[in-house]
C-alpha positions in Angstrom: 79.0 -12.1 -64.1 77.8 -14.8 -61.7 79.3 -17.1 -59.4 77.9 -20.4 -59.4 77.9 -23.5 -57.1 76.7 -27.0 -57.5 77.3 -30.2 -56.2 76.0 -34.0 -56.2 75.4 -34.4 -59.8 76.5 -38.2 -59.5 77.7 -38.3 -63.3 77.6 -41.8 -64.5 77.2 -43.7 -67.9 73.9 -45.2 -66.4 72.6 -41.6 -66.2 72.4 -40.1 -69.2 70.0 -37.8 -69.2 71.8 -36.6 -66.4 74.6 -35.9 -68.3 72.8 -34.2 -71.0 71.3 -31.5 -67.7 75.0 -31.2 -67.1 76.6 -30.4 -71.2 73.3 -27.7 -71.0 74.5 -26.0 -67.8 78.2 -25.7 -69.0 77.3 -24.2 -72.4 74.0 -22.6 -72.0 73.5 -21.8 -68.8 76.8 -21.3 -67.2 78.4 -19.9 -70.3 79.3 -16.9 -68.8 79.8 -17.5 -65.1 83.0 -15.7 -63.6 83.8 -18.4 -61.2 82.1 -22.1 -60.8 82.4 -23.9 -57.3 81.7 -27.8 -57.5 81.7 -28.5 -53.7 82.0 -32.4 -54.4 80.2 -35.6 -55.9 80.7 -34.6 -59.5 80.8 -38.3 -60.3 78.9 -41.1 -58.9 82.1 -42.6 -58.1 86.0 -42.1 -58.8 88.4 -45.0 -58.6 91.5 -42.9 -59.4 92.5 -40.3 -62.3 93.6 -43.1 -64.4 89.6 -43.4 -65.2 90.4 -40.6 -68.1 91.8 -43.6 -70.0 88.7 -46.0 -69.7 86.1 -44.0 -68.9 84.6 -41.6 -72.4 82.0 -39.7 -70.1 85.4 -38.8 -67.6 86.9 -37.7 -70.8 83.7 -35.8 -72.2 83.6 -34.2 -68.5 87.0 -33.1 -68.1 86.5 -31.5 -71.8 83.7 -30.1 -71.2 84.9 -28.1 -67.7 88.3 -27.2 -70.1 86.3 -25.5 -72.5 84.6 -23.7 -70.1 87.6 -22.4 -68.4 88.9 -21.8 -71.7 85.8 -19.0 -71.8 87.8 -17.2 -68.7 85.5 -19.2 -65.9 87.2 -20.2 -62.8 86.5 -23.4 -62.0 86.9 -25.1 -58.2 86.1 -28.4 -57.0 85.9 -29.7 -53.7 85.9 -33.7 -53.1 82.6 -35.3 -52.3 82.5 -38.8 -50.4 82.0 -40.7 -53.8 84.3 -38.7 -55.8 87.4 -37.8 -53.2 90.1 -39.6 -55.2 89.8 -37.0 -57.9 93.3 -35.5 -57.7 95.8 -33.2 -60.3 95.8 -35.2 -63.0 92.1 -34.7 -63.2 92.3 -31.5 -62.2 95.1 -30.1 -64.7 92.7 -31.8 -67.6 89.8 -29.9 -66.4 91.2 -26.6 -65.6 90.5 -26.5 -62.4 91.8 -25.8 -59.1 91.2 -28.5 -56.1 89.7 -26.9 -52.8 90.3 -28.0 -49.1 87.1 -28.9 -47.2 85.9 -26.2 -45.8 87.1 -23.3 -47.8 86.2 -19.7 -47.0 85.8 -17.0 -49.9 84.4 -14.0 -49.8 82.8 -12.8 -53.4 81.1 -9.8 -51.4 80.4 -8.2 -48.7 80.5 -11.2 -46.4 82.5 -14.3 -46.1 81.1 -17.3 -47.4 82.0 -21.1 -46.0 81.9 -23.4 -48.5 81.8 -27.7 -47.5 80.5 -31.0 -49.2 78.6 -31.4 -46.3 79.6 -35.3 -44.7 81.6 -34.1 -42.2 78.6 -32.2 -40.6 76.5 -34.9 -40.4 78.0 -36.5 -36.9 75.0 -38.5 -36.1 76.3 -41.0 -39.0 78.9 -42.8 -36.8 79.4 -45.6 -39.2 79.9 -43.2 -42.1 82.1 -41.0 -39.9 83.8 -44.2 -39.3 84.5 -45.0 -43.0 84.9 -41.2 -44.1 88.0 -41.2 -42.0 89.5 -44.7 -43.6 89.4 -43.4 -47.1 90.8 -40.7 -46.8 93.5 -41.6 -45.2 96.1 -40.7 -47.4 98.3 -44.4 -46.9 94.8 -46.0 -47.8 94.3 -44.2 -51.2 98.1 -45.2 -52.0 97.3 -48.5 -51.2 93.7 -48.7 -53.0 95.0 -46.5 -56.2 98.3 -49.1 -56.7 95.4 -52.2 -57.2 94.4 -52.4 -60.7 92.1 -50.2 -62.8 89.1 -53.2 -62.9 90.1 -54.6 -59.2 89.1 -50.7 -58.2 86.3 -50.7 -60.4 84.7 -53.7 -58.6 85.9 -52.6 -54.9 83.7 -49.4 -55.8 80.7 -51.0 -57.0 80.7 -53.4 -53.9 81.3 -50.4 -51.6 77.8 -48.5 -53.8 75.9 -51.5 -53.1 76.7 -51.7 -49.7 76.0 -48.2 -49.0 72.6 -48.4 -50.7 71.7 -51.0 -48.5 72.8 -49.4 -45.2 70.9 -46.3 -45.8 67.7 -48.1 -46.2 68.2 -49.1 -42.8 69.1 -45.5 -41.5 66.7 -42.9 -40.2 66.9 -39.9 -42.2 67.5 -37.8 -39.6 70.9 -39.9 -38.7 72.3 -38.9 -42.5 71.2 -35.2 -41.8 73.1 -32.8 -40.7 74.0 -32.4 -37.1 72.6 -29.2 -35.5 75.2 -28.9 -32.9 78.0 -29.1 -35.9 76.6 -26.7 -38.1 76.2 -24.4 -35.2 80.4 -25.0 -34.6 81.2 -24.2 -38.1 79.2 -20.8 -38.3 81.2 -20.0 -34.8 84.3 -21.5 -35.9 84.4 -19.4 -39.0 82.8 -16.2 -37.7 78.9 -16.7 -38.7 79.4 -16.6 -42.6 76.8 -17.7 -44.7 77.1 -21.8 -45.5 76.8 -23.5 -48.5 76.5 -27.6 -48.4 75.6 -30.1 -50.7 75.6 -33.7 -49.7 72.0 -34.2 -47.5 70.3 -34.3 -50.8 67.7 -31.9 -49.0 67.7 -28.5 -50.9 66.8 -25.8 -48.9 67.5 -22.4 -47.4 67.5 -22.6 -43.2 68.3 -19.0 -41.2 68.9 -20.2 -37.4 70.7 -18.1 -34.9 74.0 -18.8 -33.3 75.1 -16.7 -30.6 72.8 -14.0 -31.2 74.2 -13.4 -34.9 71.4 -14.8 -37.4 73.4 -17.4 -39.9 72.3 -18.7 -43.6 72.7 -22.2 -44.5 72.1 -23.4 -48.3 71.8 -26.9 -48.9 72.6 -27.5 -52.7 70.5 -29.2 -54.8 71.1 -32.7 -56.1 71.2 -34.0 -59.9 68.3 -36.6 -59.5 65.7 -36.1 -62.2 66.7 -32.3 -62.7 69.7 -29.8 -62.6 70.0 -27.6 -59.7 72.3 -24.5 -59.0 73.1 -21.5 -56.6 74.0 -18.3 -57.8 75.0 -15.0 -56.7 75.1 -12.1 -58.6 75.0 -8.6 -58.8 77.0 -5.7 -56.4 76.1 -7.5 -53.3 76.4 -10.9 -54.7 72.9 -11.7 -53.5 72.3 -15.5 -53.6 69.5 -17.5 -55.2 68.5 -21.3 -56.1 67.4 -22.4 -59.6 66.2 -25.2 -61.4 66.3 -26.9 -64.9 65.7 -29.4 -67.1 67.1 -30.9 -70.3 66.7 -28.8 -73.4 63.2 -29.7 -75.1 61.9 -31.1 -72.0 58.5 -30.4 -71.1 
């Protein structure tokens, strides 16, 4: 049985065929996963877990994830920075258990360090900057007690803004910082690192301190579905990709 991570689907109404990738990897292609690891940016955004009561495709998702746990999969999410007010409400309708960014798990022989990705991407000063505001936890109390649309329009006006900004940032500012990644893989004993977040996809080997360290970069929900695995008695890791059913 596999263990699966994903991240940065960005599930929204507007998206549908995005959400038809995402009903085929929870009862096709994950059907039998042991464990599933959502490291964050599920949803294109989350205004609070009252959104099960006006949202259908928040409902469909949380059903959807049920069922799946319902199989025997453990299921594990970890906030992203458009989805971070997911809390246990959500949670208890999905089946799922919330992670702390980072987590560390070991499904093998070595330790894996699992992150949404922001917080390595230091160069961003501004988003640093605004990271550190929302999740502060007096902030969400404050946001989450405004009403349902009031939130709904705060977090389109903060998507628009951000689309905006980043067409005025180089990429390599909303990359990852080489010096932090470096820190984590010391901090945490040179596991391997899975990240979503960058919207880069990729597998990078550097070396830290003379110990050679694996960094996977998840793959993001944009025109396709993307997953890591790792499977069999050394839980060997691997990317795939896939479409919608009866897509060319």
């Amino acid at each position: 049985m596999a263990i699966l991570f994903i991240s940065d689907l960005h599930l929204c109404e507007a998206r549908p065929q995005i959400n038809a990738l995402f009903t085929r990897f929870v009862e096709e292609l994950a059907r039998d996963a042991e464990s599933l690891y959502i490291l964050g940016d599920l949803f294109e955004y989350w205004i609070g877990d009252d959104q099960l009561d006006h949202d259908p495709l928040a409902r469909r998702v949380a059903a959807l994830l049920a069922k799946m746990a319902g199989r025997g999969t453990r299921i594990f999410f970890m906030h992203g920075n458009r989805d971070f007010l997911i809390g246990e409400r959500f949670a208890t309708e999905a089946q799922l258990t919330l992670l702390p960014d980072p987590s560390l798990i070991m499904p093998g022989p070595r330790q894996i360090v699992l992150m949404h990705g922001d917080t390595l991407c230091t160069d961003d000063f501004a988003y640093q900057q605004f990271r550190a505001q929302v999740r502060d936890p007096l902030w969400q109390a404050e946001i989450l007690a405004k009403p349902y649309a009031e939130r709904a329009e705060l977090a389109q006006s903060i998507r628009s803004r951000s689309d905006v900004e980043k067409l005025l940032k180089a990429d390599a500012i909303m990359d990852v910082n080489t010096t932090a990644v470096a820190e984590t893989f010391e901090k945490y004993a040179f596991p391997v690192m899975i990240h979503g977040h960058t919207h880069r996809p990729a597998r990078h080997e550097l070396t830290v301190n003379g110990h050679v360290c694996t960094r996977w970069v998840l793959q993001d929900w944009h025109d396709r579905g993307g997953y890591l695995s790792a499977g069999g008695p050394d839980n060997v890791l691997s990317a795939h990709t896939f479409l919608a059913a009866g897509t060319p």
